[in-house]
ZAMARGU-4260 file (C-alpha; in steps of 0.2 Angstrom, whole numbers, plus 5000, padded with zeros to 4 digits):
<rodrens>
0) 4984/4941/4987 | 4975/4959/4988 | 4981/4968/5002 | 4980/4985/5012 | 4997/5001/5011
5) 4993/5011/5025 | 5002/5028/5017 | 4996/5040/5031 | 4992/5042/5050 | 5000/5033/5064
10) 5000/5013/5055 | 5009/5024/5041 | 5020/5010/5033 | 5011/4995/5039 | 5004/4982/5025
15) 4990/4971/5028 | 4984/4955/5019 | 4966/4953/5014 | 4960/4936/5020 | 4944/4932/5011
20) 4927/4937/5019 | 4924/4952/5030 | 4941/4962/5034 | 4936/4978/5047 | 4946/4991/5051
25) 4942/5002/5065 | 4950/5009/5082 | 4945/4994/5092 | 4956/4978/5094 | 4942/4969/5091
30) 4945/4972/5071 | 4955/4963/5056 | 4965/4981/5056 | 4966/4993/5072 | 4971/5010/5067
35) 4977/5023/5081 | 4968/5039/5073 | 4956/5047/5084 | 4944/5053/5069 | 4941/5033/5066
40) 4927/5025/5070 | 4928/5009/5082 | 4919/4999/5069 | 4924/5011/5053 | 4923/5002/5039
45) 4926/4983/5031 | 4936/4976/5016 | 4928/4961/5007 | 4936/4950/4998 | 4927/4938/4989
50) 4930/4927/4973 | 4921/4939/4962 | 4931/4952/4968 | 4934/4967/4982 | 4924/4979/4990
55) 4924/4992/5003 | 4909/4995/5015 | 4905/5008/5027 | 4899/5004/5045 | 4888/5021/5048
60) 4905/5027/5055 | 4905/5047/5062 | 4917/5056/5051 | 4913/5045/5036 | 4923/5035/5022
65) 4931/5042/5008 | 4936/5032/4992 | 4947/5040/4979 | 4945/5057/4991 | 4925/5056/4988
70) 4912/5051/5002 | 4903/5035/4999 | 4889/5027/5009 | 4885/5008/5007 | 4896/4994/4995
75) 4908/4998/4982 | 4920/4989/4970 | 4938/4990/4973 | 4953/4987/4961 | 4972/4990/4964
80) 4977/5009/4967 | 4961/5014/4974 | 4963/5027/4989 | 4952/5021/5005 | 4952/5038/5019
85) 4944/5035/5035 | 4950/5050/5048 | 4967/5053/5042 | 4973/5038/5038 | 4974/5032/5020
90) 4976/5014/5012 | 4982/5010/4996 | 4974/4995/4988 | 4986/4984/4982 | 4987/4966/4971
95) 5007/4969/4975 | 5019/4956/4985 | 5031/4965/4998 | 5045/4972/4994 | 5062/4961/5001
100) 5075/4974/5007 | 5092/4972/5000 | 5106/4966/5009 | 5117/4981/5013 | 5137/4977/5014
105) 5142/4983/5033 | 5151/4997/5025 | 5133/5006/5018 | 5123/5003/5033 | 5136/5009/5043
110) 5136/5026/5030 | 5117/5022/5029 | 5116/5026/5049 | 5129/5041/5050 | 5120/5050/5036
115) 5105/5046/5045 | 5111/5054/5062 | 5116/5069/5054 | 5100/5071/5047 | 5094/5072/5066
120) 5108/5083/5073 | 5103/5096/5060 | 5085/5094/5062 | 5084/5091/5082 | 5076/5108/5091
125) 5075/5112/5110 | 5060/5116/5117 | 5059/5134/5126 | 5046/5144/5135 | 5043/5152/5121
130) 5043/5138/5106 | 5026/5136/5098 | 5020/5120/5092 | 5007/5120/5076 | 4997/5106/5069
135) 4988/5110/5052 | 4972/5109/5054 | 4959/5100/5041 | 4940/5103/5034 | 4929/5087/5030
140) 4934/5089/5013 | 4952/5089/5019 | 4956/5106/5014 | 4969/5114/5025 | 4959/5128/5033
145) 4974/5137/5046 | 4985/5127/5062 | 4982/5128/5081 | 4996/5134/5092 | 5002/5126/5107
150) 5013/5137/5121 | 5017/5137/5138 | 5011/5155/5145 | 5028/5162/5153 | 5017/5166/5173
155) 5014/5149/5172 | 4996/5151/5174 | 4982/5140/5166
</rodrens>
């Protein structure tokens, strides 16, 4: 069964089985697949799935739909390792089953989770009047074009 990898955004992760028909993906609850990115459409776009294969349709969202990292307007084929882009999250179109985790003897897990939490201690940070928070920025083409910074002014004014 054809189904949807989320490998960016905020569902990054999540896997999502096709069921056949009409599959939407937007913000909304209302849809199939509700992704939590704000550059998403309620009613972004929909997956097809029917028995003469899969396609992908735009819903006049805002920001658009990209395929394989190119804009497209209307219905298009998909096959497995297609890229689908709507805001900044991205699905990977898969004909795969999910991977089962192996079973972990007590003693790896327990390595597992100390190797895990040193990861944390060297990576943890405290935040100061002074630390500056960046987000990249993107263009439409997803180009990186610079960051914003974020700071708290020291007189505490706005």
């Amino acid at each position: 069964m054809p189904k949807l990898v989320c490998l960016s955004g905020m569902n990054k992760g999540e896997e999502y089985d096709l069921a056949p028909g009409d599959n939407t993906i937007g913000r909304s609850e209302q849809n199939t697949i509700c992704v939590f990115d704000k550059k998403a459409s309620r009613q972004h776009c929909k997956v097809i799935l029917k028995d003469e294969g899969l396609y992908v349709e735009d819903m006049n969202s805002t920001n658009g739909l990209r395929l394989n990292n190119n804009f497209i307007t209307g219905t298009h084929p998909l096959k497995p390792g297609d890229h689908i882009r709507l805001g900044q999250t991205v699905f990977l179109v898969s004909d795969r089953l999910a991977k089962q985790p192996d079973a972990l003897s007590d003693s790896e897990q327990q390595r597992k989770q100390q190797k895990y939490e040193n990861l944390l201690q060297q990576t943890a940070f405290q935040v100061t009047k002074t630390t500056a928070l960046r987000k990249l920025k993107t263009d439409k083409e997803g180009r990186q074009t610079g960051f914003l910074s974020f700071f708290q002014r020291e007189d505490g004014g706005n």
